[in-house]
C-alpha atoms as an extended CHARMM CRD file, in Angstrom:
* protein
*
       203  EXT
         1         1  UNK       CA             26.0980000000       16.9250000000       17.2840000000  PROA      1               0.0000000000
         2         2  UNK       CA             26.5900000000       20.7320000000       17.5720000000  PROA      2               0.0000000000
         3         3  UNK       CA             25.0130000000       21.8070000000       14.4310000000  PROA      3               0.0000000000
         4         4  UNK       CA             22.1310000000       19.3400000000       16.3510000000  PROA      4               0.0000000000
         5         5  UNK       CA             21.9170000000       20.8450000000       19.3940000000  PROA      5               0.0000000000
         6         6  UNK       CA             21.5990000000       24.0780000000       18.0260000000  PROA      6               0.0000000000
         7         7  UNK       CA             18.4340000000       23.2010000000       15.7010000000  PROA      7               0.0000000000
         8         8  UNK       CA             16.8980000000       21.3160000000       18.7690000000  PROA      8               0.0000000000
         9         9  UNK       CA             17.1080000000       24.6140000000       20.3160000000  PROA      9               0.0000000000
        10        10  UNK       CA             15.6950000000       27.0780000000       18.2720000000  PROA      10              0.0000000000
        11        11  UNK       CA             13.0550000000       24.6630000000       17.6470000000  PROA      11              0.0000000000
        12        12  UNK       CA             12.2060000000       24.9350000000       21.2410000000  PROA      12              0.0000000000
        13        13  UNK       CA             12.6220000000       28.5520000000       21.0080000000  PROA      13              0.0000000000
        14        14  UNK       CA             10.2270000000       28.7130000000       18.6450000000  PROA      14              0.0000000000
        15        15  UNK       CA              7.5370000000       26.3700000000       19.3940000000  PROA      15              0.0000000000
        16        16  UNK       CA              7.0770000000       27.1170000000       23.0100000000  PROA      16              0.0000000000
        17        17  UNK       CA              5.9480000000       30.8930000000       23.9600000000  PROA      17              0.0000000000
        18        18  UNK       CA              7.2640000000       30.3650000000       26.9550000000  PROA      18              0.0000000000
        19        19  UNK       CA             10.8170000000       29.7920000000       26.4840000000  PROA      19              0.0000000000
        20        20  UNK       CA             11.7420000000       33.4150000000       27.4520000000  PROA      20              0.0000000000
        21        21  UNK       CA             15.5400000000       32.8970000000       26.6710000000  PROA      21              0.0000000000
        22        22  UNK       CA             17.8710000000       30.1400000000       25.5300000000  PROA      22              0.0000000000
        23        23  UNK       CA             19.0490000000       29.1600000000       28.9020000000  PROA      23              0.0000000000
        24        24  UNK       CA             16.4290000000       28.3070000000       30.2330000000  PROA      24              0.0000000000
        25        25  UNK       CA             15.6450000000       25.9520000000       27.8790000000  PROA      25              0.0000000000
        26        26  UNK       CA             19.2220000000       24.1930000000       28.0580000000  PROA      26              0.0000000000
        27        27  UNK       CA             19.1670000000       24.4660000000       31.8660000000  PROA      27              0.0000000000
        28        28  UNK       CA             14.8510000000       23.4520000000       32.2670000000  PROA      28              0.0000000000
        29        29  UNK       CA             13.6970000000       21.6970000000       29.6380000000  PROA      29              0.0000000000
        30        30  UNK       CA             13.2150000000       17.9870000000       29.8650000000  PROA      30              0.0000000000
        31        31  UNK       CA             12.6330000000       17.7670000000       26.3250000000  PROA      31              0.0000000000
        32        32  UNK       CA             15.6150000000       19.3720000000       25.4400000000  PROA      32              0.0000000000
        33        33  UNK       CA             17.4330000000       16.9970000000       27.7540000000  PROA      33              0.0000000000
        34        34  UNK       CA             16.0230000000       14.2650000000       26.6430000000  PROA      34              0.0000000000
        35        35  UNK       CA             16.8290000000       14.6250000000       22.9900000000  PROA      35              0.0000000000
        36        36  UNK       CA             20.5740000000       15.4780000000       24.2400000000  PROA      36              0.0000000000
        37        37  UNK       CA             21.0390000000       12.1520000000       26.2820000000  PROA      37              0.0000000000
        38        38  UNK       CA             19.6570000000       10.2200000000       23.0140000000  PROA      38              0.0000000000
        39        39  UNK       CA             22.1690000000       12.0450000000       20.8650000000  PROA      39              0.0000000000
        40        40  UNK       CA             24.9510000000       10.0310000000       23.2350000000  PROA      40              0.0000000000
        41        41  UNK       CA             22.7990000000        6.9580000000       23.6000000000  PROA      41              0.0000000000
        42        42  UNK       CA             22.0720000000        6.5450000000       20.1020000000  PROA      42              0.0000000000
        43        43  UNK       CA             26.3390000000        7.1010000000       18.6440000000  PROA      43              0.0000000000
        44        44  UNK       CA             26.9860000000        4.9770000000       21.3720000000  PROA      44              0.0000000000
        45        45  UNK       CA             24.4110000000        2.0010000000       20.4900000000  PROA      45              0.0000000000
        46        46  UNK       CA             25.6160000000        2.4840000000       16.5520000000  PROA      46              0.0000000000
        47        47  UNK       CA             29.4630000000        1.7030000000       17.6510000000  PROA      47              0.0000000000
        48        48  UNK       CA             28.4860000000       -1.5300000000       19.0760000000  PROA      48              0.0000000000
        49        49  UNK       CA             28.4440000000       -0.1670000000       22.8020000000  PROA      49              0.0000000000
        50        50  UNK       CA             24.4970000000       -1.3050000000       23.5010000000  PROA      50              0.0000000000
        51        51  UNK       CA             24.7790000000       -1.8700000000       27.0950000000  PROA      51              0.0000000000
        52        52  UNK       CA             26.0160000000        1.1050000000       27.8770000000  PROA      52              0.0000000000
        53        53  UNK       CA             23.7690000000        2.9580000000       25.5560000000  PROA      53              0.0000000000
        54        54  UNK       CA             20.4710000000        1.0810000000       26.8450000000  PROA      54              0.0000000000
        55        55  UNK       CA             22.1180000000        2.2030000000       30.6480000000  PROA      55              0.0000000000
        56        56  UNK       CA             21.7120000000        5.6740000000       29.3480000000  PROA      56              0.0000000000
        57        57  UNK       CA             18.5300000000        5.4330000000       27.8700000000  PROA      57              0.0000000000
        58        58  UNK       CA             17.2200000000        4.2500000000       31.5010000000  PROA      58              0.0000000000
        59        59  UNK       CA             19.2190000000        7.0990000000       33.0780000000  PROA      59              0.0000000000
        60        60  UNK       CA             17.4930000000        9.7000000000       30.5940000000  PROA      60              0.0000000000
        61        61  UNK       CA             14.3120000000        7.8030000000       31.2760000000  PROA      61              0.0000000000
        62        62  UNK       CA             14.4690000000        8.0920000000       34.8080000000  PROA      62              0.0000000000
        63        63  UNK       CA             15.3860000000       12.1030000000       35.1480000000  PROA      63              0.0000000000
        64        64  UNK       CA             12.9680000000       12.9370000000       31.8680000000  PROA      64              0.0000000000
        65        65  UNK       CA             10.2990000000       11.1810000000       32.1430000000  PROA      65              0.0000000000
        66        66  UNK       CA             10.6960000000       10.4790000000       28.3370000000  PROA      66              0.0000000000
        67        67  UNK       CA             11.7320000000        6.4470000000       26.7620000000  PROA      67              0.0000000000
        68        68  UNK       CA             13.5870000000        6.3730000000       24.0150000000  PROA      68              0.0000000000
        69        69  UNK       CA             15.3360000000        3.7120000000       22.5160000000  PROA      69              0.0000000000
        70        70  UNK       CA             19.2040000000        4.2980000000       22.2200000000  PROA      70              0.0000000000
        71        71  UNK       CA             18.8890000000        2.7860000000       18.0420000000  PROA      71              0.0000000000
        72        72  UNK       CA             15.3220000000        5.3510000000       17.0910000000  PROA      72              0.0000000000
        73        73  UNK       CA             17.0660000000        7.8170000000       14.2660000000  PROA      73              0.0000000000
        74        74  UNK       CA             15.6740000000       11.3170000000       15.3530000000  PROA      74              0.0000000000
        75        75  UNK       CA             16.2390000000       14.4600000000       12.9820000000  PROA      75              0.0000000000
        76        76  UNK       CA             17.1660000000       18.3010000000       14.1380000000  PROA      76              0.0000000000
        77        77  UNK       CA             14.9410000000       20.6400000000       14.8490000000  PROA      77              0.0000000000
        78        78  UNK       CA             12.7150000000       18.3330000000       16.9590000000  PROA      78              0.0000000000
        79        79  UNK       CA             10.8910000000       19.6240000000       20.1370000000  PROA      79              0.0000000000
        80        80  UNK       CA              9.6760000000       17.4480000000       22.5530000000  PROA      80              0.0000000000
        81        81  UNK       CA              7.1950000000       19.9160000000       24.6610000000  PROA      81              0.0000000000
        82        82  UNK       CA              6.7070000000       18.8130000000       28.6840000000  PROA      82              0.0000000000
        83        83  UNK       CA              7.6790000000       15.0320000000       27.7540000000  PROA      83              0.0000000000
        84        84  UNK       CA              6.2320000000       13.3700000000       30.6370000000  PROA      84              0.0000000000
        85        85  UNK       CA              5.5970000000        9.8050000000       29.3100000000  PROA      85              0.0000000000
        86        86  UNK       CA              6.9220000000       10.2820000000       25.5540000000  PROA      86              0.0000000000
        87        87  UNK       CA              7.9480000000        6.7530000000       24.3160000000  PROA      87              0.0000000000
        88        88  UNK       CA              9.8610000000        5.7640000000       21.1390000000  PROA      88              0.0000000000
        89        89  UNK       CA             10.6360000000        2.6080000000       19.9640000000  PROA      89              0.0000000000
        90        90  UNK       CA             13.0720000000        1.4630000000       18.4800000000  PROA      90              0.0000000000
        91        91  UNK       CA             12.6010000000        1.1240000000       15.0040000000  PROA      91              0.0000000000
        92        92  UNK       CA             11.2590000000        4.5690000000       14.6380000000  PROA      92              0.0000000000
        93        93  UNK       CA             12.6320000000        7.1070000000       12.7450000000  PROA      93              0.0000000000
        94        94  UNK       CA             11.7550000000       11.1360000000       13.2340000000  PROA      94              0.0000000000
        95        95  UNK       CA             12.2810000000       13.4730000000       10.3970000000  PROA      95              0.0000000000
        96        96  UNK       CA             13.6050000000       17.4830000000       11.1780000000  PROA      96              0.0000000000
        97        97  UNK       CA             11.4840000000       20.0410000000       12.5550000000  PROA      97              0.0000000000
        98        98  UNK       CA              9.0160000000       17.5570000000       14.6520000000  PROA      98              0.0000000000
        99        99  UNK       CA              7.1300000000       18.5540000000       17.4310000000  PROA      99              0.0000000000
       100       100  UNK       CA              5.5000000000       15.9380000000       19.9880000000  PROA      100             0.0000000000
       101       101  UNK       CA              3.7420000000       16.8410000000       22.9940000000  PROA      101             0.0000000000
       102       102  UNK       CA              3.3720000000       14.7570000000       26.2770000000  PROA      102             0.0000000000
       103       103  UNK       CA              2.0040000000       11.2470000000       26.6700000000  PROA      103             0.0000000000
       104       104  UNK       CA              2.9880000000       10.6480000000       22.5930000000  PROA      104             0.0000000000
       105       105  UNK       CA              3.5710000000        6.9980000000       21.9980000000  PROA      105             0.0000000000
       106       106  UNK       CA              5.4650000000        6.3730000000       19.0490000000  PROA      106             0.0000000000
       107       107  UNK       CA              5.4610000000        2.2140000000       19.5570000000  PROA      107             0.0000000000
       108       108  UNK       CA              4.3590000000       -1.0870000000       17.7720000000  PROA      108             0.0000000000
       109       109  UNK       CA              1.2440000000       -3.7790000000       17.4110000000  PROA      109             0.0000000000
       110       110  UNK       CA              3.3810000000       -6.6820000000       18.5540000000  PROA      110             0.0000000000
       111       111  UNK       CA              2.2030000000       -7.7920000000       15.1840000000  PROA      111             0.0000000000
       112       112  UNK       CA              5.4170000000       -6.8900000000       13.2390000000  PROA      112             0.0000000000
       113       113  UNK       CA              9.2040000000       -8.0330000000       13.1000000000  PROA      113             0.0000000000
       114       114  UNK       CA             12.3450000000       -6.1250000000       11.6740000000  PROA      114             0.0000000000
       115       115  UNK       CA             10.7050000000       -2.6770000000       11.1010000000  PROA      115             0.0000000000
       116       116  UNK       CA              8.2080000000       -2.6420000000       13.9610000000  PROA      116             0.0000000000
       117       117  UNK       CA              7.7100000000        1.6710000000       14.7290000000  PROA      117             0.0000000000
       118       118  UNK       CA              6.4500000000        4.2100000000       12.9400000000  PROA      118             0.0000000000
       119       119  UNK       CA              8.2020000000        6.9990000000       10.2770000000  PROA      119             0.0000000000
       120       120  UNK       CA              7.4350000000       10.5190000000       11.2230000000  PROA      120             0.0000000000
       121       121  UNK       CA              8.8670000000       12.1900000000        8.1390000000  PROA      121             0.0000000000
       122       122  UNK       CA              9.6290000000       16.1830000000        8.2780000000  PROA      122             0.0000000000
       123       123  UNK       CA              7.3400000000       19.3550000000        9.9630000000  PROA      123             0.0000000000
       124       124  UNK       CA              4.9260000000       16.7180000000       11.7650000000  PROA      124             0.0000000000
       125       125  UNK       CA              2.8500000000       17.5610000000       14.8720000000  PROA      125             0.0000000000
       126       126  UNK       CA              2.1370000000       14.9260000000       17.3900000000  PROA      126             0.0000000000
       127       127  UNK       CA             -0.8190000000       16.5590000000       20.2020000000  PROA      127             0.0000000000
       128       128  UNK       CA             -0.7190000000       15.0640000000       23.3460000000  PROA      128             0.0000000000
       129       129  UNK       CA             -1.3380000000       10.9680000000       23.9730000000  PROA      129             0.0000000000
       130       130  UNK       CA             -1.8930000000       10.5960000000       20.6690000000  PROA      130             0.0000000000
       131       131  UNK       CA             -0.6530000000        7.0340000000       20.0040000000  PROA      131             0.0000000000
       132       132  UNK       CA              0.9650000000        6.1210000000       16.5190000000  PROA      132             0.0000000000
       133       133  UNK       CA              1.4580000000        2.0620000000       16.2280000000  PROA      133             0.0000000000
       134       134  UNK       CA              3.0520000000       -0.2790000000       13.7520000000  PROA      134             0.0000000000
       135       135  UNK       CA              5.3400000000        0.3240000000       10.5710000000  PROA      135             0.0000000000
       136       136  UNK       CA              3.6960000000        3.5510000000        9.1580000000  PROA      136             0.0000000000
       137       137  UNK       CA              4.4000000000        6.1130000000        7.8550000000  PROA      137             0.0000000000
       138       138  UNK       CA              3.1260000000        9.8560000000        8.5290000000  PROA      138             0.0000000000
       139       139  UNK       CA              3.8700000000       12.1390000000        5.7460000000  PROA      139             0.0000000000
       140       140  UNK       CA              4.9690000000       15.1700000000        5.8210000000  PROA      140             0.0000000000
       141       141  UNK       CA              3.8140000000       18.3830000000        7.4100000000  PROA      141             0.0000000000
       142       142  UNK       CA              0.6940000000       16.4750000000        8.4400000000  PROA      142             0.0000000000
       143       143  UNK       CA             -0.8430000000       17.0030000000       12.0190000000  PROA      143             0.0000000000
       144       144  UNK       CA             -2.3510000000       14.1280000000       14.5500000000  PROA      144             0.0000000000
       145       145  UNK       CA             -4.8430000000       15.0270000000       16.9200000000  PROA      145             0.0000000000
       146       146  UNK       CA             -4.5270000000       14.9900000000       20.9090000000  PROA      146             0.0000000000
       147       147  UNK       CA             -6.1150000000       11.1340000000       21.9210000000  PROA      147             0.0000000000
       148       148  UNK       CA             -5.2590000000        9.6990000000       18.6290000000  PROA      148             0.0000000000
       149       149  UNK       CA             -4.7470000000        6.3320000000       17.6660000000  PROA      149             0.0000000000
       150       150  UNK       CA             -3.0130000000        6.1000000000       13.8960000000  PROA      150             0.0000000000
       151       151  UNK       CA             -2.6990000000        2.6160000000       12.9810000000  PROA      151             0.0000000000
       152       152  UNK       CA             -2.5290000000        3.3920000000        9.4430000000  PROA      152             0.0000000000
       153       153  UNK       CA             -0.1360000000        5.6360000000        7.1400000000  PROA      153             0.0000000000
       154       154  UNK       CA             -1.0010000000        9.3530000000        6.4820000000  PROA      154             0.0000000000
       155       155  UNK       CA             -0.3860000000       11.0570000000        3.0920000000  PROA      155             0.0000000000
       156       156  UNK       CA              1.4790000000       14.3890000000        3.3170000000  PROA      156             0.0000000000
       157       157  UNK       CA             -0.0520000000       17.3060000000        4.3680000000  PROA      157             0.0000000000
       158       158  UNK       CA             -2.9930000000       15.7940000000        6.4310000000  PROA      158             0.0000000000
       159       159  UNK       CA             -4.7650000000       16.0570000000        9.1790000000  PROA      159             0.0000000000
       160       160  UNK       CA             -5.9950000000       12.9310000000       11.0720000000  PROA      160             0.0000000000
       161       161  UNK       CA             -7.9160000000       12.3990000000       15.1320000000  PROA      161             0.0000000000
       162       162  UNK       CA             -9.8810000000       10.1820000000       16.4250000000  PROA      162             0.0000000000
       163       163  UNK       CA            -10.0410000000        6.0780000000       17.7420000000  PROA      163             0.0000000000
       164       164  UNK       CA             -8.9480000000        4.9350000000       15.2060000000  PROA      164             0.0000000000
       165       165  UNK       CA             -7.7330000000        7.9680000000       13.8420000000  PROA      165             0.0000000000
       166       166  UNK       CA             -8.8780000000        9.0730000000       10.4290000000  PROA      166             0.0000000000
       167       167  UNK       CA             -8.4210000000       12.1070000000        8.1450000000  PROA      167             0.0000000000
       168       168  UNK       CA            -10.2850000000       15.2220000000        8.1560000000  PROA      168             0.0000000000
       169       169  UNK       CA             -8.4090000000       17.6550000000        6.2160000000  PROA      169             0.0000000000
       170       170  UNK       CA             -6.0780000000       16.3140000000        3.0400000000  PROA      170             0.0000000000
       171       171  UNK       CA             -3.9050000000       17.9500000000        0.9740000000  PROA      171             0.0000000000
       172       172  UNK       CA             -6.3130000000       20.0610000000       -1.2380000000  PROA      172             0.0000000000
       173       173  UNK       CA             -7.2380000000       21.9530000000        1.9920000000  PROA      173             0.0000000000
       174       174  UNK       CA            -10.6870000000       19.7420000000        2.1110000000  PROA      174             0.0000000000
       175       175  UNK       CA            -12.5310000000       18.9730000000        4.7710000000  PROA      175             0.0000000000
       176       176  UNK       CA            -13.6780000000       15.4770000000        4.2080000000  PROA      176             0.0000000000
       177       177  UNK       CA            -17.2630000000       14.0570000000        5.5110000000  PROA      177             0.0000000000
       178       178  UNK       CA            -16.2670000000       10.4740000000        6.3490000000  PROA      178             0.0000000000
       179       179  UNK       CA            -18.6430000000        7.7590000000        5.4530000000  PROA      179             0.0000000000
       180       180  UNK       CA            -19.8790000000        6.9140000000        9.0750000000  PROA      180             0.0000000000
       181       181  UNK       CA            -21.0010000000       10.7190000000        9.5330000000  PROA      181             0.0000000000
       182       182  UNK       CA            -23.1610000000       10.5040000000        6.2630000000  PROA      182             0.0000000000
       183       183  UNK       CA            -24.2190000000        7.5990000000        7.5480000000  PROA      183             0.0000000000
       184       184  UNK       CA            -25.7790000000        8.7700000000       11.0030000000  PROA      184             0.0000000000
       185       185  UNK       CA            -26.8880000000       12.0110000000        9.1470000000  PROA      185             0.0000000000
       186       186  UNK       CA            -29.4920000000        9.2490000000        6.8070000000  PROA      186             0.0000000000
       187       187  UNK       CA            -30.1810000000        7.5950000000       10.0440000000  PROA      187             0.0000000000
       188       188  UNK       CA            -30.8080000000       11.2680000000       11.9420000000  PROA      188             0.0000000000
       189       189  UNK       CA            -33.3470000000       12.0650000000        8.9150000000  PROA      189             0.0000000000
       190       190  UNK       CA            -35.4700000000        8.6460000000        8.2580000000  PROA      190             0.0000000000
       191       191  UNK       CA            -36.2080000000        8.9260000000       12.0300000000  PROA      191             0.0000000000
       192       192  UNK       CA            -37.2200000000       12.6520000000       11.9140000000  PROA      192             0.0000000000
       193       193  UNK       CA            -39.6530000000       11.3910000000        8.9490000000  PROA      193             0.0000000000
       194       194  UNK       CA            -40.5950000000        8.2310000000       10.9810000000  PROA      194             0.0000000000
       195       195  UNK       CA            -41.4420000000       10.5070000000       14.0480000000  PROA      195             0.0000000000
       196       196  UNK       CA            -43.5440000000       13.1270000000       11.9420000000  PROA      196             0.0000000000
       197       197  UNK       CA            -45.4130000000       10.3260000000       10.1770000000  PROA      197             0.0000000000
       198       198  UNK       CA            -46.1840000000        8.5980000000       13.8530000000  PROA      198             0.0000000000
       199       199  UNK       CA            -47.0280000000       12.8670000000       15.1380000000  PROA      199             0.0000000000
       200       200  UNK       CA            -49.5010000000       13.1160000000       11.8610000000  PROA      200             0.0000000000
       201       201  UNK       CA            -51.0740000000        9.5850000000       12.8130000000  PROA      201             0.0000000000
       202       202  UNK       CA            -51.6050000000       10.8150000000       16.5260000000  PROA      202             0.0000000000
       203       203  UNK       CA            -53.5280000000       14.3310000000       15.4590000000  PROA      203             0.0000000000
């Protein structure tokens, strides 16, 4: 729990210029706090003591701002910047050295049984309100736009945004031009030739 607290710390330290020292991040960071009440809930919920545990997940709720369930396996290093209206659910599981921002929802479809949140495996960034639903996984070092909705899994090392959310930048470093842009660039140039053939009928 130590060795924990510590990475959770210089993560914050290092992910937000405006953590000026370390105290101030133990004594004003909801994040921080956040993460630390989980760390109770969740050895609490894994020796058979659920109640209690789900009675501190409300009480970390309720000061925080953030939901998370007392059984979601979360890895060191994480940083949960601002927090206001984080969720995780249950079944999810957060790799080391992840960084969320506020309004993230790491939650299900309502779809799926057993294994019902997401995997967010090592170095991921979450922007702000981006939503991540059902049992996927989002590979490592791979960044999700603010306003995203990721229904689907993400290979490592990729960028994703949008409603749904769908990759821009893989592995290679590529930018790729998704089908429905190629598609409205046709469209964009068969009217430019329709309206020139209609401006060479007119003259």
């Amino acid at each position: 729990m130590l060795k924990k607290f510590r990475a959770d710390l210089e993560a914050a330290m290092k992910n937000d210029p405006a953590a000026k020292n370390k105290l101030m991040v133990i004594f004003t960071y909801s994040g921080f706090h956040a993460l630390r009440l989980h760390s109770i809930a969740h050895n609490l919920y894994v020796s058979g003591f659920e109640f209690l545990a789900r009675l501190i997940s409300q009480i970390n709720r309720f000061f925080t701002g953030i939901e998370i369930h007392p059984a979601a396996e979360i890895g060191s290093g994480v940083f949960i910047d601002h927090g206001m209206g984080v969720v995780i659910g249950e079944t999810s599981q957060i790799g080391n050295n992840v960084v969320m921002y506020q309004g993230v929802t790491l939650g299900g479809t309502g779809k799926d049984k057993d294994k019902r949140h997401p995997t967010i495996c090592d170095n991921v960034i979450i922007y702000a309100g981006a939503k991540v639903l059902g049992p996927i996984t989002i590979g490592e070092n791979s960044i999700i736009g603010a306003q995203s909705v990721v229904l689907k899994s993400l290979p490592a090392h990729s960028t994703a945004v949008g409603v749904p959310a769908k990759i821009i930048k893989s592995d290679d470093g590529c930018i790729k031009l998704n089908a429905e842009i190629l598609a409205l660039e046709q469209k964009i140039s068969k009217l430019e030739l329709e309206i020139k053939s209609i401006k060479d009928k007119i003259i």
